[in-house]
N, C-alpha and C positions, 0 to 999 in steps of 0.2 A: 504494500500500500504506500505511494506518494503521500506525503502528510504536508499540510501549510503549516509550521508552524515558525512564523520570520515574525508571528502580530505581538505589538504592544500592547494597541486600541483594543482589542479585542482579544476576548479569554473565553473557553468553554469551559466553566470551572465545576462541573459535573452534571451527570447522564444516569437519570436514573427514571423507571418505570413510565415511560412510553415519555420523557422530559426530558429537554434540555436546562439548566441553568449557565447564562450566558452574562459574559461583561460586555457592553459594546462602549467603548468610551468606559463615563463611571456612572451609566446607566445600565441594573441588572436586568434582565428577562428571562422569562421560563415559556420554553414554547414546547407543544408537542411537535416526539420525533418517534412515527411508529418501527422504528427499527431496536428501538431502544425497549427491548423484551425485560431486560434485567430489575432487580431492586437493588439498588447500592448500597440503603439505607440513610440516602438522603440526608446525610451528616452534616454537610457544609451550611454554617448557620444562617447563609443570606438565601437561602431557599424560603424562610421566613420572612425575607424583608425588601423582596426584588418589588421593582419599582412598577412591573405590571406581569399579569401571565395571561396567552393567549388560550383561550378556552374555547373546545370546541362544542359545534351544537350537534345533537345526536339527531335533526333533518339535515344535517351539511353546513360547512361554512361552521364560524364561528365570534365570539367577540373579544376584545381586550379586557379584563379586568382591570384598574388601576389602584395599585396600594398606597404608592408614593407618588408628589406630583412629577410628573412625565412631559416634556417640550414634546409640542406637536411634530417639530423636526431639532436635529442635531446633528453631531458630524464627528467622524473619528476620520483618522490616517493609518494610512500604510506603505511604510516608505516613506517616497515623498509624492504621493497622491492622498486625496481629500476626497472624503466622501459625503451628502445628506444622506439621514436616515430617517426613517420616521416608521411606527408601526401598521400596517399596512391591515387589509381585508385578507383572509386565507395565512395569517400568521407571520408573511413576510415584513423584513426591514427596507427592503430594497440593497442589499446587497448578500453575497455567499460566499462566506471569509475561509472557506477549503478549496475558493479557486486560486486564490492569493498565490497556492504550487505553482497551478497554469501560467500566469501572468507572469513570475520570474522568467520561468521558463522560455516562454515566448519570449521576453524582452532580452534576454540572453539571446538567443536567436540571431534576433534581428540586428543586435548590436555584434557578435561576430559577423553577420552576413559581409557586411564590410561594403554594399553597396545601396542604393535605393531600393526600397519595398513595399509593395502594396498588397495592405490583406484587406480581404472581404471579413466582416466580422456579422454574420447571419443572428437574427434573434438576440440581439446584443443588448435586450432589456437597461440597463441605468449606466451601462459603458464602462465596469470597469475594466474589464477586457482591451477595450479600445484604447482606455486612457492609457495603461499599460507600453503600450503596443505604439501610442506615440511619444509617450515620453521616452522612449527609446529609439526613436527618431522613423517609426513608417508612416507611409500613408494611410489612412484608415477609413475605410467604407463603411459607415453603419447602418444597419437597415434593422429596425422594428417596427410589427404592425401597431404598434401604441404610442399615438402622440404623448401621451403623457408619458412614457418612459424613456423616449427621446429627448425629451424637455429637460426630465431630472436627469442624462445624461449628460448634457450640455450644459446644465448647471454646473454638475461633478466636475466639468472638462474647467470651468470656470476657475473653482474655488481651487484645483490643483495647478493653476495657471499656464493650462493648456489650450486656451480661447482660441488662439491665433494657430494652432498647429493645423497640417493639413489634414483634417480631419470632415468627411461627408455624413450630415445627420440624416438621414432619409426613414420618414414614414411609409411604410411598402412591403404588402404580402410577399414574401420571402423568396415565394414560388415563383410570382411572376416578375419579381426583378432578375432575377437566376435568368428566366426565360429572354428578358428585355437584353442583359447584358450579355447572353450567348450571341442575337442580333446586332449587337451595337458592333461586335468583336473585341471589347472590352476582356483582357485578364487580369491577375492577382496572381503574386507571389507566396500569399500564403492564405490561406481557407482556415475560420474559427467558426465553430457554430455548435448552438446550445439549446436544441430543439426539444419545445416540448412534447408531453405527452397527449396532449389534446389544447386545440385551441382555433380561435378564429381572426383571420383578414381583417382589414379596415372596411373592405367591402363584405362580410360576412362568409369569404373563404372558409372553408371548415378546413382543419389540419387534425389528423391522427396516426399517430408516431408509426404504429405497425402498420398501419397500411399503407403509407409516403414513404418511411426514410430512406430505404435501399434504393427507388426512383430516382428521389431527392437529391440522393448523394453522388448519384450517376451526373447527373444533369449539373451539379456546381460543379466537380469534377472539369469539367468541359474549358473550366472559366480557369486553371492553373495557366502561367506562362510556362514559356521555353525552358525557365530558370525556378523551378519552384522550390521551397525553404522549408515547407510545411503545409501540414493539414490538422486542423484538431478537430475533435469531435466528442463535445460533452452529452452526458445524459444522466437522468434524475427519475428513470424509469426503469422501475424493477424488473420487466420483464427484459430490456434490453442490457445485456452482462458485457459486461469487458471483452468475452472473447468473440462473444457474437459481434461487438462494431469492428473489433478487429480486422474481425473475417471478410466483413462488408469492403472493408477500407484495401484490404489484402489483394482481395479475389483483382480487384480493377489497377491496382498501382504500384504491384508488388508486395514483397513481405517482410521488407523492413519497418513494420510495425511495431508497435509497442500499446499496451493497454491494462488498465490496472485502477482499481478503485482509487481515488481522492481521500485526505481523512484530516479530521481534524484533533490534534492530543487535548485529551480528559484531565487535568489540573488533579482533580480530585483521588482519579486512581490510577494514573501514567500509562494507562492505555488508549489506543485513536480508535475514535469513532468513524464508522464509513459512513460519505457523506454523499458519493455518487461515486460516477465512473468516466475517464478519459481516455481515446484512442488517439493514438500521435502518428501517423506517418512522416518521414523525411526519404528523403532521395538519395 
């Protein structure tokens, strides 16, 4: 297992009975995490005293409790990128601090590549991906079907004073930019994308994971240059495992692949929690 574990802002400071207890900044949270079978016994004393827990409804969906008072939004670092947070519908902060792996990684990348680069960054939700990826000097295409998660990207790009990078924010079903930019003849030296497991277009696209992605991934594919550096492929869907994107990524581009769950270290009992899964191709 890859672990993030480079954060200050942010601490998983134990994992117990379907729970996360979580630092982000020096606001604490407790979120459900159904991976999390175990009981720790819930020792660590700010399990008592976290500033809100997200609770879910047993028809779906869920609400925030508040214990302590809670800023509507805030902001932690990593590195030297800036992030807003804020507690969100379905349990999110707007950011996923076990990609923090990814993001080195890639910026490593690109900063050996030693020449100009441009990655597509698919489903790039609040951008820290992106931001990553230009503060390390590429060019960055972002495409989500959510203006508003656009928005708080280009906030984020803001507050880590990446305003002025060459950076494209674009609203646009995934599917048919892919399609647009095979047309344009448009490519990319490196392909990110973090596709969910169901979801819908700005024009009411439906997307579902198992029945797109192998398509999906044919059709980006298309969009590499002469010189390609990479390919990532995140997922947060159980049914889809590490060896199976491997395989996907393999079968079309070779097999210098690599793939392997993400995690984040437990403070409370030095073990990492898996938090998804990422497959890497390089050339």
């Amino acid at each position: 297992m890859r672990t993030a574990n480079g954060w200050t802002d942010y601490e998983l400071l134990d994992a117990s009975c379907g729970e996360r207890l979580e630092r982000w900044g020096d606001k604490i949270l407790i979120r459900p995490d159904p991976q999390i079978l175990w009981d720790s016994g819930q020792s660590h004393p700010l399990w008592k005293s976290a500033h809100a827990r997200y609770l879910r409804s047993k028809t779906g969906g869920g609400h925030w409790e508040t214990n302590r008072p809670l800023p509507d939004v805030w902001e932690i670092g990593y590195r030297d990128l800036r992030f807003r947070l804020k507690p969100m519908g379905f349990k999110h902060t707007g950011l996923f601090p076990e990609q923090a792996v990814n993001w080195d990684w890639m910026a490593k990348a690109v900063r050996q590549a030693d020449r100009p680069i441009k990655v597509l960054n698919l489903f790039g939700y609040t951008g820290a991906a992106t931001l990553a990826l230009a503060e390390a000097g590429a060019a960055v295409t972002h495409v989500d079907a959510s203006k508003g998660m656009v928005a708080w990207g280009k906030e984020n790009a803001a507050l880590s004073g990446l305003a002025d990078r060459p950076i494209r924010w674009l609203v646009d079903d995934c599917g048919k930019f892919v399609a647009r930019e095979q047309r344009r003849g448009n490519t990319y030296d490196a392909i990110v994308m973090d596709p969910p497991s169901y979801g819908r277009g700005p024009g009411g696209e439906v997307w579902k994971l198992e029945d797109q992605i192998d398509g999906f991934l044919s059709e980006c594919l298309r969009l590499l240059s002469d010189r390609p550096l990479f390919v990532v492929v995140n997922s947060y869907t159980t049914g889809l495992s590490p060896s199976a994107m491997a395989y996907m990524l393999a079968r079309r581009l070779g097999q210098t692949v690599t793939a392997d769950e993400i995690g984040l270290p437990v403070t409370q009992t030095g073990l990492t929690l898996p938090c998804g899964a990422t497959a890497i191709w390089i050339p």
